[in-house]
GUDO-239434 format. One record per residue (C-alpha): residue number from 1; residue in one letter; x, y, z. Coordinates in steps of 0.02 Angstrom, whole numbers. Layout:
<lotis>
LOTI  pos  code    east   north      up
LOTI  NUM     A       X       Y       Z
...
</lotis>
This chain:
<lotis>
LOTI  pos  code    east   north      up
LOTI    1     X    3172    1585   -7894
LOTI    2     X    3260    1763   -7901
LOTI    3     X    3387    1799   -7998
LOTI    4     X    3515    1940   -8010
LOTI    5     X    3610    2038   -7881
LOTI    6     X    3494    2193   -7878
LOTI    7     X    3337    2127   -7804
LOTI    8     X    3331    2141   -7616
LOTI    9     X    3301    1960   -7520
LOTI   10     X    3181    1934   -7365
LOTI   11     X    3329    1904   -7251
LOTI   12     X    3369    2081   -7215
LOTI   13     X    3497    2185   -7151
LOTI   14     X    3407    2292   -7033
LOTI   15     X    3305    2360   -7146
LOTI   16     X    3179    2484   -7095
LOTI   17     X    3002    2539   -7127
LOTI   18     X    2871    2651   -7064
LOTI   19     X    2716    2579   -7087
LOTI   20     X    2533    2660   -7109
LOTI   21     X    2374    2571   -7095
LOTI   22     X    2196    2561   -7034
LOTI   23     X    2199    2379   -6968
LOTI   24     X    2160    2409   -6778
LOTI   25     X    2033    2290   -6736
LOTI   26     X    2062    2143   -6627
LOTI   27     X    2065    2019   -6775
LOTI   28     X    2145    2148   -6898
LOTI   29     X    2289    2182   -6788
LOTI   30     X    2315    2014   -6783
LOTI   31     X    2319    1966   -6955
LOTI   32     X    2419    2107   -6967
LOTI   33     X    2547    2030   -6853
LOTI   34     X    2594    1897   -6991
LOTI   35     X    2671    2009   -7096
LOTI   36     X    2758    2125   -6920
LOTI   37     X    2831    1946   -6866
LOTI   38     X    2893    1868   -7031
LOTI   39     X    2972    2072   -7061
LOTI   40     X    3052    2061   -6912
LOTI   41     X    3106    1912   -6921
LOTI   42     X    3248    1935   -7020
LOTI   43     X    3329    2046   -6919
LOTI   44     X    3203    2218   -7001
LOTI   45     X    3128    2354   -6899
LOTI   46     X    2959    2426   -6913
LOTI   47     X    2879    2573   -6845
LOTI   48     X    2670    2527   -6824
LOTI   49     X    2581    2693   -6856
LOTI   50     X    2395    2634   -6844
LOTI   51     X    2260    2763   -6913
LOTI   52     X    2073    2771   -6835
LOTI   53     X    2026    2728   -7016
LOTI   54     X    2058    2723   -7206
LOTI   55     X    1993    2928   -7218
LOTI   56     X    2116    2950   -7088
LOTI   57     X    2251    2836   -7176
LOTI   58     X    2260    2968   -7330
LOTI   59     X    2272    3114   -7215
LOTI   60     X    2409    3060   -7117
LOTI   61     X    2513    3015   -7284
LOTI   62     X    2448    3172   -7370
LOTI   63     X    2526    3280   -7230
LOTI   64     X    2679    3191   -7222
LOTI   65     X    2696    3195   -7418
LOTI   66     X    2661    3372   -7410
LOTI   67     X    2811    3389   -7268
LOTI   68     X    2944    3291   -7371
LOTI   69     X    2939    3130   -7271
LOTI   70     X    2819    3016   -7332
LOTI   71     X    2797    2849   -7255
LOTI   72     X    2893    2686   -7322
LOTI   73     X    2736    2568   -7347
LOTI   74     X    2564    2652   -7327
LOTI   75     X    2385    2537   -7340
LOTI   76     X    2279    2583   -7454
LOTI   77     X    2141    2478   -7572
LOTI   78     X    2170    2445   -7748
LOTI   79     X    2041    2537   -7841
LOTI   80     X    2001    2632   -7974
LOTI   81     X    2032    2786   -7863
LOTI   82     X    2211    2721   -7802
LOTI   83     X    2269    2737   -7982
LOTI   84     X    2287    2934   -7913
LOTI   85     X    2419    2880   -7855
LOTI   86     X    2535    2814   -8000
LOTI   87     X    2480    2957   -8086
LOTI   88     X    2528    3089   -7984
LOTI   89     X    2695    3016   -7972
LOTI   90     X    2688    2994   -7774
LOTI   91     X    2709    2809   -7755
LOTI   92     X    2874    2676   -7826
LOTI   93     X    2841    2547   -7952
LOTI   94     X    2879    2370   -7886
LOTI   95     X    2862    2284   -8043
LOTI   96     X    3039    2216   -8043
LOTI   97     X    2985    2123   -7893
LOTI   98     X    2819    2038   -7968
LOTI   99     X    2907    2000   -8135
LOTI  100     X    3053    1907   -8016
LOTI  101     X    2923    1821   -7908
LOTI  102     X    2808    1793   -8066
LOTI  103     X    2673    1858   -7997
LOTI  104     X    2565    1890   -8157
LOTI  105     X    2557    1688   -8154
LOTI  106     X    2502    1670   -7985
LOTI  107     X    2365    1808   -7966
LOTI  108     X    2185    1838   -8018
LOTI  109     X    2184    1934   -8177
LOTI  110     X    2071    2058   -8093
LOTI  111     X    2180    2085   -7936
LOTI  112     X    2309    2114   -8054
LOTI  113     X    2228    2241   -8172
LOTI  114     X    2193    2335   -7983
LOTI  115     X    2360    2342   -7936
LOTI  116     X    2431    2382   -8121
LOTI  117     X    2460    2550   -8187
LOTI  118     X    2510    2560   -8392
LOTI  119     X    2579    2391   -8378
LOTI  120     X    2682    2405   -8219
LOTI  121     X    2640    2329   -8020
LOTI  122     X    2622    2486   -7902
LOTI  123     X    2544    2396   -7777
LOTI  124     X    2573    2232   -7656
LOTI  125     X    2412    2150   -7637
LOTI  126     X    2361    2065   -7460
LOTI  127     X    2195    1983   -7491
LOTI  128     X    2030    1999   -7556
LOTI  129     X    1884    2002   -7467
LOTI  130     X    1688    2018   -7496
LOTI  131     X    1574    2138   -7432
LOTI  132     X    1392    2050   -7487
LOTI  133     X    1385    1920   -7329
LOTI  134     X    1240    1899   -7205
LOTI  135     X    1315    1833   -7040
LOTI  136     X    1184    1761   -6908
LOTI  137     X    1175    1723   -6741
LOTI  138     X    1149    1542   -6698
LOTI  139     X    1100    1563   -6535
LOTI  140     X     963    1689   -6595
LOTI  141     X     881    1597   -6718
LOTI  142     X     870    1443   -6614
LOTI  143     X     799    1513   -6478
LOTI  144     X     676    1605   -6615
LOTI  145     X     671    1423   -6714
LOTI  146     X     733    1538   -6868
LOTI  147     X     803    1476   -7037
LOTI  148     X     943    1577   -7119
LOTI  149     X     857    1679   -7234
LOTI  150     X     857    1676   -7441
LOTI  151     X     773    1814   -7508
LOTI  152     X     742    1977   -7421
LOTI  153     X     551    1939   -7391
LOTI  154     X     644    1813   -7252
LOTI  155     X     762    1952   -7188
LOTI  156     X     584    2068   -7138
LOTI  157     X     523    1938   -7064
LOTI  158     X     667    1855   -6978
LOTI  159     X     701    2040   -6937
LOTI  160     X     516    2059   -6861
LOTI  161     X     545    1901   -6758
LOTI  162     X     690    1925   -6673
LOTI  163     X     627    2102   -6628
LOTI  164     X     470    2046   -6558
LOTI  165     X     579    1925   -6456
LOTI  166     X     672    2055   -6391
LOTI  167     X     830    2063   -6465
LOTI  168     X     938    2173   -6598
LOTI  169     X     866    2131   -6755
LOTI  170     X    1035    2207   -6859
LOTI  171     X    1191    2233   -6781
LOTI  172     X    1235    2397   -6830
LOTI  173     X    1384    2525   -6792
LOTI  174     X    1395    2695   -6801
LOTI  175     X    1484    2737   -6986
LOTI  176     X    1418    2772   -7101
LOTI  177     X    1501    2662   -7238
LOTI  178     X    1416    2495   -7135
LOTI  179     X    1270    2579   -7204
LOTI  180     X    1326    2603   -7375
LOTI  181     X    1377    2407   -7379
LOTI  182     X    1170    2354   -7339
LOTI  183     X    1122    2467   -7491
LOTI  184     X    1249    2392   -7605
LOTI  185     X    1151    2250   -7576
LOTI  186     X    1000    2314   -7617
LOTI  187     X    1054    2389   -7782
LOTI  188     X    1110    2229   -7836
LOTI  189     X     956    2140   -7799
LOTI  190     X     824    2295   -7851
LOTI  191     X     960    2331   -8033
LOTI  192     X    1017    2171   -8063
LOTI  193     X    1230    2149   -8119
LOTI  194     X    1194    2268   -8273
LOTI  195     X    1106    2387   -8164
LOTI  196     X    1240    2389   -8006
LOTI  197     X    1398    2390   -8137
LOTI  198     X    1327    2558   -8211
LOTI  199     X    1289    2650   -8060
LOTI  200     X    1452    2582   -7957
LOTI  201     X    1527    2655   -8118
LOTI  202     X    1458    2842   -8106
LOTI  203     X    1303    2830   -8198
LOTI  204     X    1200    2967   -8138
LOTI  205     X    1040    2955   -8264
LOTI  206     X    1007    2792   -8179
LOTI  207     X    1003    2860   -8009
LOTI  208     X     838    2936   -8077
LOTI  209     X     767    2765   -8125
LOTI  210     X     601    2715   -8000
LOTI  211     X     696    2578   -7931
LOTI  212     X     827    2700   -7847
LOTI  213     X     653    2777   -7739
LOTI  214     X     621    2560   -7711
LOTI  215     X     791    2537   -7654
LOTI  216     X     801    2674   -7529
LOTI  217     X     624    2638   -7490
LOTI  218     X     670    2456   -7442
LOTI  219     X     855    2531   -7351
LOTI  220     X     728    2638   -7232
LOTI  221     X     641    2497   -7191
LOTI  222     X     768    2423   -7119
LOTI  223     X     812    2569   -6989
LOTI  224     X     695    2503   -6894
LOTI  225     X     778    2354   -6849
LOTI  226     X     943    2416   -6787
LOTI  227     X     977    2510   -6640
LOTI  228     X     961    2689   -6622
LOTI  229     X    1108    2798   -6691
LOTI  230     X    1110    2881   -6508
LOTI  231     X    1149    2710   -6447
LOTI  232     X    1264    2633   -6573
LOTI  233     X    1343    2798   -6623
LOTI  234     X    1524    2757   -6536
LOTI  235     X    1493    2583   -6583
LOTI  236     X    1638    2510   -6709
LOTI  237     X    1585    2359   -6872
LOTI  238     X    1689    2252   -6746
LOTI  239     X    1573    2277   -6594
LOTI  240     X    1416    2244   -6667
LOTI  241     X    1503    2081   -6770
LOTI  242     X    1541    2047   -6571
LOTI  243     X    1367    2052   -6542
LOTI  244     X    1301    1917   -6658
LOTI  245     X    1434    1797   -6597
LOTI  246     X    1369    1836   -6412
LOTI  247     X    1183    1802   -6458
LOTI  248     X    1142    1975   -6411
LOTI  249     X    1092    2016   -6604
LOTI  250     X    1039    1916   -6754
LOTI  251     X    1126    1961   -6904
LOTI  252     X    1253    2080   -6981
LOTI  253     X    1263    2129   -7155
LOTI  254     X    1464    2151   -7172
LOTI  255     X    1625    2093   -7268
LOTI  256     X    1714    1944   -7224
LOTI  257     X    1813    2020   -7118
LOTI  258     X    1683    2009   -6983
LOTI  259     X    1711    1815   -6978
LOTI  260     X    1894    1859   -6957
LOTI  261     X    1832    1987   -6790
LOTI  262     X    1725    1846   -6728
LOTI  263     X    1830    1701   -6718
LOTI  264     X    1960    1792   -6651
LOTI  265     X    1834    1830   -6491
LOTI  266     X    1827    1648   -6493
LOTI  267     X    1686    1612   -6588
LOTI  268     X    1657    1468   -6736
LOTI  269     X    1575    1456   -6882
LOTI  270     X    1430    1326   -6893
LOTI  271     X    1427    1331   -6693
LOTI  272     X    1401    1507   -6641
LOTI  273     X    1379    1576   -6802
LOTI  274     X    1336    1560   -6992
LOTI  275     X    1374    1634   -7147
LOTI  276     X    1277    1666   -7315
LOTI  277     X    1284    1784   -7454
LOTI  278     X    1143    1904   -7445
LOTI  279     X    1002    1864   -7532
LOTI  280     X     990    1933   -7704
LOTI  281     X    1186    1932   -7727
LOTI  282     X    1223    1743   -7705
LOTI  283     X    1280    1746   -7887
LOTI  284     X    1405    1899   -7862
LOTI  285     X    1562    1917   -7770
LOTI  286     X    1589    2099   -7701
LOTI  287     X    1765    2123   -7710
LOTI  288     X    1887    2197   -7606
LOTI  289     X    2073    2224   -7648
LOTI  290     X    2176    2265   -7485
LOTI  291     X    2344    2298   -7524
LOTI  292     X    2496    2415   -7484
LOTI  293     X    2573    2555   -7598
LOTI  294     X    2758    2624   -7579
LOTI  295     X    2777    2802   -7582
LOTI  296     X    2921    2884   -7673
LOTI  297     X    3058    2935   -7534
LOTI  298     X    3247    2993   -7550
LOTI  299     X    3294    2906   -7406
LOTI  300     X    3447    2789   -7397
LOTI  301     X    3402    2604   -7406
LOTI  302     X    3208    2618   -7420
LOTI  303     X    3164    2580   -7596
LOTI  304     X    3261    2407   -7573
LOTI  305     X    3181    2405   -7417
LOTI  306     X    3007    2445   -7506
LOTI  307     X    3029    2302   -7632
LOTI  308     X    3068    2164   -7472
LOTI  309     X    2929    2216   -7401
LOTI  310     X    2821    2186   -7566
LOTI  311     X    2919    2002   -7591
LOTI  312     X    2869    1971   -7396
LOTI  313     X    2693    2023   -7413
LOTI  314     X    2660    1891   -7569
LOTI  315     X    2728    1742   -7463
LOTI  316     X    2639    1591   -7487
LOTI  317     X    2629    1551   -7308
LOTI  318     X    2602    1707   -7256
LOTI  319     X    2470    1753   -7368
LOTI  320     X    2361    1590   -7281
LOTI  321     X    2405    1633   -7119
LOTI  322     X    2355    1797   -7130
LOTI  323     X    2188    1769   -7229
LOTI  324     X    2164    1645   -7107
LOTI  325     X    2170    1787   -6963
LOTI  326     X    2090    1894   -7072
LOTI  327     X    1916    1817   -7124
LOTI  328     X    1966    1838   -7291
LOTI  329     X    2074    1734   -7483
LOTI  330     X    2216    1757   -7528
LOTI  331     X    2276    1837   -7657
LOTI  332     X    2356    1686   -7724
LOTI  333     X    2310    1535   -7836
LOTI  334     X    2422    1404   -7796
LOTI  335     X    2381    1421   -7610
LOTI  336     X    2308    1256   -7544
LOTI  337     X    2121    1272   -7489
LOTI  338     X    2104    1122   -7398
LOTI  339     X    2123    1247   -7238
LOTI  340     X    1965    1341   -7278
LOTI  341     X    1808    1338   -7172
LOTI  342     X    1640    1339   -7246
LOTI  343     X    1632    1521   -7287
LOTI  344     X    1797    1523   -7376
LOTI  345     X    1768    1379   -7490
LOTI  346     X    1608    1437   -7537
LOTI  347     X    1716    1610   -7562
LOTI  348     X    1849    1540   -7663
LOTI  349     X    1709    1449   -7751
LOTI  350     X    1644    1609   -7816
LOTI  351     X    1823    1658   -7858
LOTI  352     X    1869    1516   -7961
LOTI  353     X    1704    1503   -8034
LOTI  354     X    1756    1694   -8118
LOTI  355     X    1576    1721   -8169
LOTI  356     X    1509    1829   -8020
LOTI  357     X    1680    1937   -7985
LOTI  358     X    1610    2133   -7978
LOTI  359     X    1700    2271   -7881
LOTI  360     X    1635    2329   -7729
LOTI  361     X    1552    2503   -7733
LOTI  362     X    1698    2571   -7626
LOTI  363     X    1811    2491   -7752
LOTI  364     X    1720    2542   -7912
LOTI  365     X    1705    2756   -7896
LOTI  366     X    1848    2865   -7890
LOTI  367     X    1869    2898   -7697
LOTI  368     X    1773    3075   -7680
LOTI  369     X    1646    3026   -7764
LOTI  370     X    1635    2874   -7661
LOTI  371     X    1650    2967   -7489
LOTI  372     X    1512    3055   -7541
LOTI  373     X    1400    2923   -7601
LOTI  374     X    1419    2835   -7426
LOTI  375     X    1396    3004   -7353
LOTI  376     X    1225    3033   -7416
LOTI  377     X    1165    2830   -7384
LOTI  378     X    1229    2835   -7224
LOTI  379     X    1153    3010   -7170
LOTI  380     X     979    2943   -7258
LOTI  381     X     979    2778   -7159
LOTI  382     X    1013    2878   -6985
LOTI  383     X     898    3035   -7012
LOTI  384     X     719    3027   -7011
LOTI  385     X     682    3184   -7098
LOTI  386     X     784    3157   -7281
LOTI  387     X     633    3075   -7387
LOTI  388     X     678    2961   -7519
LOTI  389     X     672    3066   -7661
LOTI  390     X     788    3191   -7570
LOTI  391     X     909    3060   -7552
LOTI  392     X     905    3020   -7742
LOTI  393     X     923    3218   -7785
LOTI  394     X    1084    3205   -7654
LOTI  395     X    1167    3057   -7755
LOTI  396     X    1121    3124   -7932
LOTI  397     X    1217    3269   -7892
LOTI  398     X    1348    3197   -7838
LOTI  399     X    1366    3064   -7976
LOTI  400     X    1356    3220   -8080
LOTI  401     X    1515    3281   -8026
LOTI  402     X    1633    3186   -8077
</lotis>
């Protein structure tokens, strides 16, 4: 229940917000939708100003910072890096909002340490999502009499099989931060939690450690199953998800968000499709925070309209319908599950369980030195010429700048 006169309600008064995000996808835009309709709804407007991605995202609102008009509600992941944010004075606290709406009793102590800032909310949370799933084809491995695999000796050889039968082993598009996702994987199973938690943290003496040449080793191995980058260069994460729910690939290494892209094309889980944690990290939970921040504006009527948007976005029905959309949890406890396929109650499983929670490496490293850690593992994985050990050099260095 809120109380008091000052906190803006979700029936609004033609309230208005300009909204920036990176959800363009066929599934995304959908899930997005959730929160456009229940916004409108009560009589709100909102002006949809969709980026190519999240690079593009902080662009877009650094210009318009820059320009003295920044945009009401802005998407952005709760990291370590979007702390920036709070620091630099450029976003609005909404912490009036989750003390009214008592959200500190309703969300994941880590979710809320992501979206805190000395004490106070700065961010609205949407949902969290994984990034350490295997998706397969079950068309593909039937007509290959395949078994999900559980360690990665099974994905070479699954991998091997479904090549020789003349398919795409690993759906693959053409950023490089699909890339980065695989190797995440592989740190985690070549390090171990200890291992993954200090690099994902900066640790640049442990880039050096022989496992890092291993892990890259095993990453390059794995080029050889996915398309060329001449062929899947213009290819999205969405279209090759589309192509393991077609039966025209066998298995994507991606974030639950892919299950959200592929039953929105119509596919199911357990008919067309399965899902699995990738070997090695069945004990871990990648997380991802999405959320949206609020930057600091002097016009008329937007910081109330700021905080509704926060309240709206925290909705118990509409965070399950739009995690439902999505692929992905919500960010909410007292949510009932009983909706959940397969791959979300084995999700919200690892959730509750609280014992394999670990931030994804996108999540983890401030957000230059992130860029360029993907930058280097994606450019590895697509060029033939960058040897291991160069590759290590490239992300000492740039662990060493921070």
């Amino acid at each position: 229940m809120v109380t008091g006169t000052s906190m803006p309600a979700l029936a609004g008064e033609g309230m208005s917000v300009d909204v920036v995000h990176f959800w363009i996808s066929k599934s995304e835009s959908a899930a997005l939708d959730v929160f456009r309709k229940a916004w409108t709804a009560s009589g709100n407007q909102w002006a949809d100003m969709p980026a190519q991605n999240k690079v593009a995202v902080q662009r877009m609102v650094s210009d318009r910072i820059a320009n003295g008009y920044p945009p009401a509600v802005m998407q952005w992941n709760a990291n370590i890096g979007s702390r920036e944010l709070p620091e630099m004075g450029i976003v609005q606290d909404i912490d009036d909002v989750a003390q009214a709406d008592h959200w500190r009793d309703i969300i994941p102590a880590t979710v809320l340490e992501r979206i805190s800032y000395q004490g106070k909310v700065y961010f609205a949370p949407t949902n969290i999502h994984a990034e350490n799933w295997l998706w397969t084809s079950r068309k593909v491995f039937n007509d290959a009499g395949l078994s999900v695999p559980t360690s990665w000796d099974d994905i070479f050889t699954v991998a091997e099989k479904i090549k020789a039968a003349g398919h795409v082993a690993i759906a693959l598009g053409g950023t490089r931060w699909e890339v980065s996702l695989i190797f995440n994987d592989i740190i985690y199973h070549k390090f171990g939690p200890e291992g993954y938690a200090r690099l994902m943290s900066g640790d640049a003496a442990l880039v050096q450690d022989p496992r890092m040449i291993e892990a890259l080793e095993m990453l390059s191995r794995l080029s050889q199953y996915v398309e060329p980058f001449a062929t899947r260069k213009d290819k999205t994460w969405a279209d090759a998800t589309a192509a393991v729910g077609a039966g025209q690939a066998g298995m994507q290494f991606m974030g639950d968000w892919a299950k959200g892209e592929l039953i929105a094309r119509g596919y199911a889980v357990d008919n067309d499709f399965d899902c699995s944690l990738v070997p090695g990290t069945s004990i871990a939970y990648f997380m991802v925070i999405d959320a949206f921040a609020f930057p600091l504006t002097n016009r008329d009527g937007t910081a109330d309209a700021q905080k509704a948007f926060a309240r709206m976005i925290l909705d118990r029905d509409d965070q399950v319908a739009f995690s439902r959309i999505k692929g992905s949890l919500p960010v909410r406890t007292d949510v009932d599950p009983t909706g959940l396929d397969r791959c979300g109650q084995l999700g919200l499983q690892m959730i509750r369980a609280k014992k394999g929670e670990v931030s994804a490496q996108s999540q983890a490293m401030p957000s230059q030195m992130s860029e360029g850690w993907i930058g280097v593992v994606g450019d590895f994985f697509n060029n033939k010429n960058m040897s291991p050990n160069e590759a290590q050099k490239r992300l000492y260095d740039i662990l060493m700048q921070r």
